[in-house]
TIDO-177611 format. One record per residue (C-alpha): residue number from 1; residue in one letter; x negated, y negated, z. Coordinates in steps of 0.2 Angstrom, whole numbers. Layout:
residues N
pos,code,x,y,z
NUM,a,X,Y,Z
...
end
This chain:
residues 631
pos,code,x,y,z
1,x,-259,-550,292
2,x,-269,-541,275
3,x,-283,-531,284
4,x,-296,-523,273
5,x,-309,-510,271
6,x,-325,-505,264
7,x,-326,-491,252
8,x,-344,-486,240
9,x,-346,-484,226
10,x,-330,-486,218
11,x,-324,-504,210
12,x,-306,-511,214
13,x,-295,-525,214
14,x,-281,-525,224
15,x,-263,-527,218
16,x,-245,-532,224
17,x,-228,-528,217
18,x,-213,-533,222
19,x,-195,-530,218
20,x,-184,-545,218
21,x,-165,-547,220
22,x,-159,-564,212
23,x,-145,-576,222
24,x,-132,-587,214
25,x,-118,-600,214
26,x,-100,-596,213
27,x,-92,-606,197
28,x,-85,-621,202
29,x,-66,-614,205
30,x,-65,-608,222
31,x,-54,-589,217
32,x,-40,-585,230
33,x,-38,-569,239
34,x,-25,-559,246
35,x,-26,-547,260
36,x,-18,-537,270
37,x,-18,-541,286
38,x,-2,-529,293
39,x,2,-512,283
40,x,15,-500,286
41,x,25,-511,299
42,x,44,-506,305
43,x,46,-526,308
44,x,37,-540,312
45,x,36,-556,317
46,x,34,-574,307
47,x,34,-592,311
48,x,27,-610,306
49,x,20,-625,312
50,x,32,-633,300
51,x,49,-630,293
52,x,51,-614,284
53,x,60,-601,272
54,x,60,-584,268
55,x,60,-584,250
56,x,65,-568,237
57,x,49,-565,227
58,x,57,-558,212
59,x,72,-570,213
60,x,65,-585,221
61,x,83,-584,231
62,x,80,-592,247
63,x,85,-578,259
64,x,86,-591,276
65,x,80,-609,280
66,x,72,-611,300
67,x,63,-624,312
68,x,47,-626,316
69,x,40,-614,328
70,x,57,-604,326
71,x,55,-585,327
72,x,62,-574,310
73,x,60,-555,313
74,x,58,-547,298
75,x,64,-529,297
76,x,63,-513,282
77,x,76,-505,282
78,x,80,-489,268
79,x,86,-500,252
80,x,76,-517,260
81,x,73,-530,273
82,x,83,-540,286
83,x,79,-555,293
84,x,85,-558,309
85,x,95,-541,309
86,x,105,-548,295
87,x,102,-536,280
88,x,95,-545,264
89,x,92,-540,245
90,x,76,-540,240
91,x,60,-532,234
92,x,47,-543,241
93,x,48,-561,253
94,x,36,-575,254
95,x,33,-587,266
96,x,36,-606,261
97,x,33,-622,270
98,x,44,-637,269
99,x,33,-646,260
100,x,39,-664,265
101,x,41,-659,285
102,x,22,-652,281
103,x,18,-671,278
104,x,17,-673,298
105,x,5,-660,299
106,x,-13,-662,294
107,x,-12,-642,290
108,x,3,-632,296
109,x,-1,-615,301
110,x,11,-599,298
111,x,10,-586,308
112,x,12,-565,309
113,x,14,-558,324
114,x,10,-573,335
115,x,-7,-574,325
116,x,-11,-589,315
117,x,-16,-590,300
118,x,-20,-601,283
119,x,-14,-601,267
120,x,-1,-591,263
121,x,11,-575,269
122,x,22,-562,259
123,x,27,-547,263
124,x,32,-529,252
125,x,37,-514,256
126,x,21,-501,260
127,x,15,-492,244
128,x,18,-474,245
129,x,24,-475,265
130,x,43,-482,274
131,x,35,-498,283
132,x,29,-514,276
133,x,15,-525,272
134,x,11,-543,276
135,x,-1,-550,264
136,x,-11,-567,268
137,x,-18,-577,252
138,x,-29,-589,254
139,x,-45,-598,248
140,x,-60,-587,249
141,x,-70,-600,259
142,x,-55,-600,271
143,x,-56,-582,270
144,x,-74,-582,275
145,x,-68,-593,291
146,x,-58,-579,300
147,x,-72,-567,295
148,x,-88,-573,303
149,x,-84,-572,322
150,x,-78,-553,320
151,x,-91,-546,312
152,x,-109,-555,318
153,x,-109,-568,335
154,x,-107,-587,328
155,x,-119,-590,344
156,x,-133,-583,334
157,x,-144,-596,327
158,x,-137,-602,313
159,x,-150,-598,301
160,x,-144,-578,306
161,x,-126,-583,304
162,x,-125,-590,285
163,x,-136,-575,280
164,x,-120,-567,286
165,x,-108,-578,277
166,x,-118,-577,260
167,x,-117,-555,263
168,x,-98,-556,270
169,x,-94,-569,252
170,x,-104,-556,240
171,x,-95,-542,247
172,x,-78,-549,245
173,x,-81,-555,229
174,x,-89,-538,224
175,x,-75,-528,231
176,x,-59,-537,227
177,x,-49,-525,218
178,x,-54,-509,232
179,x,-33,-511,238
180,x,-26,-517,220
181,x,-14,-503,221
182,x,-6,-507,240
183,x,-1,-524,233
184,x,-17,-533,240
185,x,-38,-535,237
186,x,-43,-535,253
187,x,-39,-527,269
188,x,-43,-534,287
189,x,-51,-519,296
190,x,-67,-512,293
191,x,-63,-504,279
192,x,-69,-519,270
193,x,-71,-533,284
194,x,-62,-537,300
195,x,-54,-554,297
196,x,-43,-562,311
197,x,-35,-577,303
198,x,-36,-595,312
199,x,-38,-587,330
200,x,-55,-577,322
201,x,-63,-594,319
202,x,-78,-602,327
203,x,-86,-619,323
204,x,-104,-611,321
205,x,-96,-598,309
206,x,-85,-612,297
207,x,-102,-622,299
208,x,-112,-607,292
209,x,-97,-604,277
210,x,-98,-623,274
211,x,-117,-624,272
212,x,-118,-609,262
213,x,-102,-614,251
214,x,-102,-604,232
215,x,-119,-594,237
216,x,-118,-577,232
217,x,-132,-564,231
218,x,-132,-554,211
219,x,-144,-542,204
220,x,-147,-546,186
221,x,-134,-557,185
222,x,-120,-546,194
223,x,-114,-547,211
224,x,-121,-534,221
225,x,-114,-524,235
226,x,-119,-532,250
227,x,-116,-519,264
228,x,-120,-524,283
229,x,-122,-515,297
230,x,-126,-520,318
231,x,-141,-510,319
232,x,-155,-500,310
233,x,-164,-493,322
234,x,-179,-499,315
235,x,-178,-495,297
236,x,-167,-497,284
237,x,-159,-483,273
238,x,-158,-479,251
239,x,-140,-481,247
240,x,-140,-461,240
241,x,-143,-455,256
242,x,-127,-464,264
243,x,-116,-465,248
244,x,-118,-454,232
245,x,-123,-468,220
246,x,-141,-476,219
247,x,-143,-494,219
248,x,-161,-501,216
249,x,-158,-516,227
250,x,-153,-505,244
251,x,-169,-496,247
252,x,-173,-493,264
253,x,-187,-507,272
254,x,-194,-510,289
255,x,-182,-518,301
256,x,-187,-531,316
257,x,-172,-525,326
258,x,-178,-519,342
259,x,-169,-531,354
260,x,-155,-523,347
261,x,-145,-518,364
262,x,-141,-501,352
263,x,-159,-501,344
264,x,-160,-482,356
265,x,-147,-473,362
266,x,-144,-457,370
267,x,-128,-445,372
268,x,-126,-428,381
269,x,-112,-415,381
270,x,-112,-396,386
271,x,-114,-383,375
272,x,-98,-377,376
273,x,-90,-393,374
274,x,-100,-392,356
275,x,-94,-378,353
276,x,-76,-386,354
277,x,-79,-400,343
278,x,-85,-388,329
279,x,-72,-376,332
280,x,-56,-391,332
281,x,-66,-397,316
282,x,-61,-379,309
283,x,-77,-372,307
284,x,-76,-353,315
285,x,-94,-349,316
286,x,-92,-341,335
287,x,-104,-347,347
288,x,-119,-360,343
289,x,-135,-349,343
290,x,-147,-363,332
291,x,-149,-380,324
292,x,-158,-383,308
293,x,-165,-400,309
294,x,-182,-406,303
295,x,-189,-417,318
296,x,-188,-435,317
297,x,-204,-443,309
298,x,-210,-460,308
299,x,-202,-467,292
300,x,-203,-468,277
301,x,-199,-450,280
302,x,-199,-438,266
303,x,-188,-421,270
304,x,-175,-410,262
305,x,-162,-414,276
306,x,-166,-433,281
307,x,-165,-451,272
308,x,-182,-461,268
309,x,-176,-469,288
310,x,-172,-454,294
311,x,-155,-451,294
312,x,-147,-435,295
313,x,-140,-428,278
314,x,-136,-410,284
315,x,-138,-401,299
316,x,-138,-381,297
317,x,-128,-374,312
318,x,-130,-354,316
319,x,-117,-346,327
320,x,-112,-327,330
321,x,-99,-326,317
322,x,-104,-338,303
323,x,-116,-351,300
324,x,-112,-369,292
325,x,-120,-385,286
326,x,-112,-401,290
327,x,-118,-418,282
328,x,-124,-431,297
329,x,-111,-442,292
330,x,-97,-429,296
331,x,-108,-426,312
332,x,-109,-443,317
333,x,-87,-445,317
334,x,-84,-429,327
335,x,-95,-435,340
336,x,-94,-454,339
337,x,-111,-458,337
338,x,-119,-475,333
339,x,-128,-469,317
340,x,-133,-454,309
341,x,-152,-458,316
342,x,-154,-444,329
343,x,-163,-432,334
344,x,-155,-415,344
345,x,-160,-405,358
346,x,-154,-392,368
347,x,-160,-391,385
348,x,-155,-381,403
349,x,-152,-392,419
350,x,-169,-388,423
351,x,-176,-398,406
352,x,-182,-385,394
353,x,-177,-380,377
354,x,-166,-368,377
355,x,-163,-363,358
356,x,-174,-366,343
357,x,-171,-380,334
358,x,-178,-378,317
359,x,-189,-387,304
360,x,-181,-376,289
361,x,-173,-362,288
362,x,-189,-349,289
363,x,-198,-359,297
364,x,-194,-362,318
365,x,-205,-377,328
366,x,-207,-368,341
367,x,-201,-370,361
368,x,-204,-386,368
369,x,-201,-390,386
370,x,-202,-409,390
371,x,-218,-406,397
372,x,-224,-405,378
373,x,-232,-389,378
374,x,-229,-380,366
375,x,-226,-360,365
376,x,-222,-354,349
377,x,-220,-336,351
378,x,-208,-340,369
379,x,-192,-331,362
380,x,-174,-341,362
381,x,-166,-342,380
382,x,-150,-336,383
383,x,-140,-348,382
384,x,-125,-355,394
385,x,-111,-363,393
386,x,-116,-378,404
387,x,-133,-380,395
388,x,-134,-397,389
389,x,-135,-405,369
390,x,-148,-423,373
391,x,-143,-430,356
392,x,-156,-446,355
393,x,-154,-459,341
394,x,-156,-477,335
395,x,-144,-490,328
396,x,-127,-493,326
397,x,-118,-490,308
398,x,-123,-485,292
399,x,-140,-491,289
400,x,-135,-501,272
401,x,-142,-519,265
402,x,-140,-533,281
403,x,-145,-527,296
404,x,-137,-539,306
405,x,-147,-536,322
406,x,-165,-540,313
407,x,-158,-557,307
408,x,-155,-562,327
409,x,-167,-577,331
410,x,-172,-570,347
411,x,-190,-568,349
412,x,-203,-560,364
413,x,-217,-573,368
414,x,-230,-577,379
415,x,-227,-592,390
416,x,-238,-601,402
417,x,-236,-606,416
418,x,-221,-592,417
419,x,-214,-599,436
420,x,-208,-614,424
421,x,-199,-602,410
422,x,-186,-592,422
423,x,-170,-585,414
424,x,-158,-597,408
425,x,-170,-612,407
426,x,-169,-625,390
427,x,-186,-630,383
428,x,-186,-642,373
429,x,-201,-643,356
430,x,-195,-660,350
431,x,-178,-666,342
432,x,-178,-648,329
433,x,-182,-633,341
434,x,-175,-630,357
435,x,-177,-611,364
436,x,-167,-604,379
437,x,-175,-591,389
438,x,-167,-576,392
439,x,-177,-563,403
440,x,-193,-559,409
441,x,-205,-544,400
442,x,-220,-539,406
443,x,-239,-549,409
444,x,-231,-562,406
445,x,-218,-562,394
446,x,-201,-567,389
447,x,-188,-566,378
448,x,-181,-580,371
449,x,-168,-587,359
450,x,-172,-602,346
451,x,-160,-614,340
452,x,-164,-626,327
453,x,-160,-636,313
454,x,-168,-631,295
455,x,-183,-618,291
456,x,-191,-609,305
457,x,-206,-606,299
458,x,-210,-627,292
459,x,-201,-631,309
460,x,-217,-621,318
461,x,-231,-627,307
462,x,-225,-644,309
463,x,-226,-642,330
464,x,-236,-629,333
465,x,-254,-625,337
466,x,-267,-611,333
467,x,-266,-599,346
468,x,-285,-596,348
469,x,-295,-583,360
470,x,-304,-588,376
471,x,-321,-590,368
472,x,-315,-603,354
473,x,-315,-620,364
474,x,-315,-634,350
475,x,-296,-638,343
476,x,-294,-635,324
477,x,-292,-647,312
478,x,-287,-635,299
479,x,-275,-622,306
480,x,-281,-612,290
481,x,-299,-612,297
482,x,-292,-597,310
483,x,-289,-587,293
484,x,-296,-572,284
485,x,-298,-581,267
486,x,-289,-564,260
487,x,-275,-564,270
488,x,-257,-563,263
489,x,-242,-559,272
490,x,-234,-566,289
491,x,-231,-559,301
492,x,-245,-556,316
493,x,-247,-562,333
494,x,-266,-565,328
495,x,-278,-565,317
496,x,-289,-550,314
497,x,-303,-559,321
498,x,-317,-546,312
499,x,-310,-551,296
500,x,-316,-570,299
501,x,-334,-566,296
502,x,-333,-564,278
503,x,-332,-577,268
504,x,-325,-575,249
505,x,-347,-577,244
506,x,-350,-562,256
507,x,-337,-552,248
508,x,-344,-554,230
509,x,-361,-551,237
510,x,-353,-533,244
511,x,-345,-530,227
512,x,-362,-533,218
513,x,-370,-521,230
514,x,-359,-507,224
515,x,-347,-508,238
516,x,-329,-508,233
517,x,-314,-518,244
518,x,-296,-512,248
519,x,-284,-518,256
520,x,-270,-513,270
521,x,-258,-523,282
522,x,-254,-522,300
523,x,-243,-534,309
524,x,-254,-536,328
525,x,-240,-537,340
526,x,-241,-545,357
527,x,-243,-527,366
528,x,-261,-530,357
529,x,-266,-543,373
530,x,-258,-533,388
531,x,-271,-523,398
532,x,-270,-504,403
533,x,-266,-503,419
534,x,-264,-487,423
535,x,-277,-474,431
536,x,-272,-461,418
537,x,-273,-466,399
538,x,-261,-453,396
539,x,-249,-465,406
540,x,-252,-479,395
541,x,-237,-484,386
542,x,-243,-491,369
543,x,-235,-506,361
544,x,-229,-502,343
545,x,-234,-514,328
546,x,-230,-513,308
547,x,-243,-508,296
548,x,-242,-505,276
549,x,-252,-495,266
550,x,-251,-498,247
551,x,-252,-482,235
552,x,-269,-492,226
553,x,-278,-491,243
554,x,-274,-472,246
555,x,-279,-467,230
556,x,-296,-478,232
557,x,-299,-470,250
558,x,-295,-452,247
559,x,-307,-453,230
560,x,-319,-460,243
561,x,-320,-447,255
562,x,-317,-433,241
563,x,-334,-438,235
564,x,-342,-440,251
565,x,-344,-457,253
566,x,-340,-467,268
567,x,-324,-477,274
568,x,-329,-493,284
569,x,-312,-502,292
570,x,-315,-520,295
571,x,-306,-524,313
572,x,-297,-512,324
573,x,-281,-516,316
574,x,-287,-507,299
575,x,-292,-493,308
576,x,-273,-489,318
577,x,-266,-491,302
578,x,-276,-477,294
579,x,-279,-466,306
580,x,-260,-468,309
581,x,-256,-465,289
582,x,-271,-452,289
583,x,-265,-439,301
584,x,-267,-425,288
585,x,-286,-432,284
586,x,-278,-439,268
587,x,-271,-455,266
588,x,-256,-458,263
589,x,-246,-473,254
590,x,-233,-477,268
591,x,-225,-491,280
592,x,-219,-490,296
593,x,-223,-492,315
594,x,-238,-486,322
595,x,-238,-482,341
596,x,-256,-473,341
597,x,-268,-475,355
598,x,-284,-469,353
599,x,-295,-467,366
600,x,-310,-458,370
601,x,-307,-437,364
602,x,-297,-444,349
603,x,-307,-436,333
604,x,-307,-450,319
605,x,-297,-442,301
606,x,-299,-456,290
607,x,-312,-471,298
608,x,-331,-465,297
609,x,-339,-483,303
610,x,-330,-498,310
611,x,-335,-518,308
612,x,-328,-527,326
613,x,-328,-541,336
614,x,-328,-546,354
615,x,-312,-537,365
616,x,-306,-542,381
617,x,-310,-529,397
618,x,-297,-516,400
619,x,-289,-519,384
620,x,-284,-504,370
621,x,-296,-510,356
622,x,-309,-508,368
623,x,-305,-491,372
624,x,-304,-487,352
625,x,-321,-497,349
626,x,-331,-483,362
627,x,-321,-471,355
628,x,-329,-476,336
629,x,-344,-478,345
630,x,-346,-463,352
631,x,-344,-452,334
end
């Protein structure tokens, strides 16, 4: 939801840009693939619905004829194969299906190791290695079939699954020629995308290739690389900081995946079990004494050693012998961690810092314990061979493009009355939204799962209401009556309710005054209606909502109080967002999460008057409002 602000003396219009990546259609032939679904096999073994033959691919010889459902093991050997242990001349074999016998069946499957699977099978010896390969060639849509289930849940709503199938069909098509020199395009692990065949399929998943059939996503005009990953962690990455090369359509964004079971994660090992991965990884550097890691900030983040998200680059290790600097990446595979989004610390069983982790390499933060005071001029701890490395971090995988996760239709609401919306319960909106209930959050909430049948977003304007505060009694007519009239983006659980006083007249009246307008965004989340119940603010925990600052507005508000003049934030919404962007008393042009509470004792960086409206008792915004009040 567009908040805005009031700045003197200074005369702007506010601006939008935005970088678009184009989609397309696939010609009208539908290309074949080939991949590799076996690869450096001693032997394996083939079948078919139907009647069969192994067939010599460079002599079209047919090497034996079998039954359907037989058996044929097919074996290397050092100058080729046999089938069935009977030793056969050839370079290559293919699969064929008796084409009449395949009459009785409305589509004969062959299979490779008991697995099924469509389209076609042959089978080479392994480039380069003394096994074999097995090679499927299919249709790319059929391809797209066996892929789905394995890489995203065909349970998701389906709106979550195509966006899938159109990534996992640009991807394919983008990378088809990655295994040209093994025989095959594609492989069938996750080196490209995990594909299963015929037992990898799911009604949902074929529903979602069918519905998306052809749709590809290009950037002008060619077909992009459309990596996916599970999870973010909250924020998406710049393709540089994961791979070498830049590509202007993966830049790192904002990302709604916090009911991501891997959205936080958290793993522990001893020093000296540390010290053993490095040292296996043949780094000799003796034992650890120090990290060099910058802390992890709310993103975008801009540091020497961290992505625009976050993610590591390179961590600067120091040990008694020899110091080293290892890319996150590298990292990440020697100690099997979900992403390369983590922080690291290094505490005793009692829970305090034990050696400094550093900001740069001159520059030390300073001992922490986890009470949070800090002590700056503590010297390092002797350190122990059962102190403990707390390596905290968010995501799962790289970070790149589709973050699967933030596509999920699973939603937190507020229901009423909650005794009627338990776990597992169906409720029903009509013939085109139903939502299953999952669990129960707190005050109230829940988190459930939407199925439907079309747009979400018409689907909830066409059947849902306003959500209005307690003092608005009368119904709308218009929903758009509940509406700043300069609102733009969607997103918020509400409207910022200061922001409806002025009308697009009052504005030009402000502007012809001398006062200037600017504008920010901040999504209000649900936390925003949930009392404080604690007896210790410092307890409460603070509900975290997206805001965006453009560069246009920081320049304005900087110039602002560079000259004096005063910042006025229209609604408490505008003023998180800049005191959260402002921390340094200059505004910053930035995007992210903001988690700030500001209660009474907070001292105010950016806002120097606020415009507000009614708040409920016991509520945050309340707390902030006395808090303006009182400067």
């Amino acid at each position: 939801m567009v908040k805005w602000l009031m700045l003197t003396f200074l005369f702007v219009f506010p601006l939008a840009a935005y970088a678009h990546a184009g989609s397309g259609t696939l010609p009208g032939y539908e290309p074949n693939l080939r991949v590799g679904i076996l690869t450096n096999q001693h032997s394996v073994e083939i079948s078919a619905d139907a009647k069969f033959a192994i067939v010599s691919t460079s002599t079209a010889k047919v090497l034996g004829n079998f039954g359907a459902k037989d058996t044929v093991t097919i074996a290397v050997r050092e100058s080729g194969f046999t089938v069935n242990d009977v030793p056969v001349a050839a370079t290559g074999m293919a699969v064929v299906i008796n084409k009449e016998h395949s009459l009785v069946y409305s589509e004969p499957y062959m299979y490779a190791n008991k697995r099924r699977y469509r389209g076609e099978l042959s089978i080479h010896r392994t480039s380069g290695k003394q096994g074999m390969t097995v090679v499927n060639t299919l249709p790319m849509e059929q391809y797209l079939y066996g892929v789905i289930k394995n890489e995203i849940s065909p349970e998701w709503s389906l709106e979550a699954v195509k966006a899938q199938a159109v990534a996992a069909r640009t991807y394919a098509l983008a990378s088809n020629n990655k295994h040209k020199d093994d025989g095959f395009e594609l492989c069938a692990t996750t080196d490209c995308q995990v594909y299963g065949g015929r037992e990898s399929e799911a009604p949902k998943a074929i529903e979602a290739v069918d519905t998306t059939r052809g749709l590809v996503i290009t950037y002008k005009d060619k077909l992009i690389a459309a990596y996916f990953h599970s999870s973010s962690g909250g924020y998406t990455e710049n393709s540089e900081n994961v791979w070498s090369s830049e590509q202007p359509y993966l830049r790192g964004v904002a990302d709604f995946d916090q009911n991501s079971p891997y959205y936080k994660w958290e793993k522990q090992l001893t020093l000296a079990e540390l010290n053993q991965v490095i040292s296996d990884a043949g780094y000799n550097i003796g034992n650890i004494q120090a990290v060099q890691l910058s802390p992890l900030a709310t993103p975008p983040v801009v540091s020497y050693d961290r992505g625009v998200s976050g993610r590591v680059k390179n961590v600067y290790i120091r040990g008694t012998t020899g110091n080293i600097q290892i890319a996150g990446t590298k990292i990440r595979n020697l100690l099997d961690l979900k992403s390369t989004l983590f922080d690291i610390s290094i505490i005793k069983r009692r829970h305090e810092l034990v050696m400094p982790v550093y900001a740069g390499k001159d520059r030390e933060i300073g001992m922490v314990t986890l009470s949070g005071k800090k002590n700056p001029n503590r010297p390092p701890i002797a350190v122990e061979t059962n102190d403990v490395v707390v390596i905290t971090g968010f995501g799962w995988g790289h970070g790149l493009g589709l973050s699967q996760w933030g596509t999920k239709d699973d939603w937190e609401v507020l229901v009423k009355p909650g005794k009627k919306a338990k776990p597992g319960t169906m409720i029903e909106f009509g013939d085109t939204l139903r939502c299953e209930v999952l669990q129960s959050t707190d005050f109230g909430g829940r988190i459930v799962r939407f199925y439907y049948q079309g747009i979400f977003e018409e689907i909830l304007d066409s059947l849902g209401e306003t959500p209005l505060p307690p003092y608005i009694k009368a119904k709308l007519a218009d929903k758009e009556r509940y509406q700043t009239v300069y609102a733009r983006e969607r997103g918020s659980a509400a409207a910022p309710t200061a922001g409806l006083h002025f009308t697009r007249q009052l504005m030009e009246s402000c502007k012809s005054m001398g006062v200037n307008l600017a504008f920010v965004t901040l999504h209000v989340g649900l936390g925003t209606f949930r009392p404080v119940a604690v007896d210790n603010l410092t307890d409460h925990v603070m509900h975290r909502e997206y805001y965006s600052v453009p560069e246009e507005t920081a320049v304005l508000v900087n110039k602002t109080l560079a000259a004096g003049n005063r910042v006025i934030a229209v609604g408490t919404t505008a003023v998180r967002t800049m005191e959260t962007a402002g921390t340094s008393g200059q505004l910053e042009a930035k995007s992210g999460w903001t988690e700030i509470f500001i209660y009474p004792g907070y001292e105010f960086k950016i806002v120097k008057a606020l415009i507000t409206n009614f708040h409920l008792p016991k509520s945050t915004l309340l707390m902030l409002f006395i808090t303006r009040k009182s400067h």
